[in-house]
C-alpha positions in Angstrom: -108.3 88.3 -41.3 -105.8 91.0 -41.3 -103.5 91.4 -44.5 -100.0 92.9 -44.5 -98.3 93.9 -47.5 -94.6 94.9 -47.8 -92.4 95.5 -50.9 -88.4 95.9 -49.3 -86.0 97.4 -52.2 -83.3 95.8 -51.6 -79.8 96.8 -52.5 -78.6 94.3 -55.1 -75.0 93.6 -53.3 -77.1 92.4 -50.3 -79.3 90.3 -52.2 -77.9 86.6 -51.1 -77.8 87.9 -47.3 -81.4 89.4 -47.8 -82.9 86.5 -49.0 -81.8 84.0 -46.3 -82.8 86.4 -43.6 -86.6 87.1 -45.2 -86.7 83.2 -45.5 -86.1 82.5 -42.2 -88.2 85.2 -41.0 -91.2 84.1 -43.2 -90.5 80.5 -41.3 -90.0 82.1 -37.6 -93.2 84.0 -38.1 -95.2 80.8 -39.5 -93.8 78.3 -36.8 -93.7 80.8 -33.6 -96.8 83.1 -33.8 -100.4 81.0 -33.9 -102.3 83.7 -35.6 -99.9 83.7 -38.4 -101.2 82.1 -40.7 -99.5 83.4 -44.0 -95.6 84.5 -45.0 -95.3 84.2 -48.6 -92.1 86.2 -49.9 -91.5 86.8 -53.8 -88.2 88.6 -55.8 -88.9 90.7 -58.6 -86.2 91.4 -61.2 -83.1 93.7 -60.1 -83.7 97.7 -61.6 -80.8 99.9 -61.2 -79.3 98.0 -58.8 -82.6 97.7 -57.0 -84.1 94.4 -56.5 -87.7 94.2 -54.7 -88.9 91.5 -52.8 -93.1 91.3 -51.9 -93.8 90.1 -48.7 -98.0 89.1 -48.5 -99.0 88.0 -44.6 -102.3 87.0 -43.0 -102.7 86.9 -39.5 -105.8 86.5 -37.6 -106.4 90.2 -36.4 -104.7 93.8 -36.2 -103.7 92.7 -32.2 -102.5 90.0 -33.7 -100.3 91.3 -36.3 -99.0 93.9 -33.3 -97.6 90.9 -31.5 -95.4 90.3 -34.5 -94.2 93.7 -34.8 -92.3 93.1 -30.8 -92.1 89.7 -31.2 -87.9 89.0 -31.0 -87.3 87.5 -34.3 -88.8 90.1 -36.0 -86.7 92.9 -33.9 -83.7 90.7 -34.9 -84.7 90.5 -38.5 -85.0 94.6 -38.8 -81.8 95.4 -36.9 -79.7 92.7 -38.9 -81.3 94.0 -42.4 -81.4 97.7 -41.4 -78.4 98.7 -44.2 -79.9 96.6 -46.7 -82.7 98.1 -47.6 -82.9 101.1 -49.7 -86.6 101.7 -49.2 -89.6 100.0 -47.5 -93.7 100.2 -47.8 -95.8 98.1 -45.6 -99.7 98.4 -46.4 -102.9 96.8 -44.3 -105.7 94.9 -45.5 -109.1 93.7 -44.3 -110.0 90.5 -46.0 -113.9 91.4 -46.4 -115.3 88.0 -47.6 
């Protein structure tokens, strides 16, 4: 399994608009891509008008997490939350048991 980690800090005025738009990515990813098999999203608590939200995703290999990166919801859900976020880190993961 292939892990992806992101943390998004995300600009506190944008939060409502944010959080509808993760949601329905986390759903678009898990309904439309077969070898996605986790989209959990979580909010942290708002710092200097900062708030982060933790995005944990499994999909079935590195190819397969590629196809997510052109896949059209996810270009949609970048260019519509472009100006919302302050700052972004996305990390990989092997799952090694």
């Amino acid at each position: 399994m292939y892990i992806i980690t992101v943390v998004f800090s995300v600009y506190k005025k944008k939060l409502e608009e944010f959080s509808l738009l993760v949601n329905k990515q986390a759903l678009d990813s898990l309904t439309k891509e077969s070898d996605c098999h986790t989209f959990d999203v979580a909010i942290g608590e708002e710092e200097g008008g900062i708030v982060p939200f933790f995005l944990y995703e499994i999909y079935s290999t590195k190819a397969s997490f590629d196809a997510h990166l052109v896949s059209d919801h996810f270009s949609e859900f970048s260019e519509k939350t472009a100006n919302m976020v302050a700052k972004k880190e996305v990390n990989s993961w092997n799952k090694i048991n």
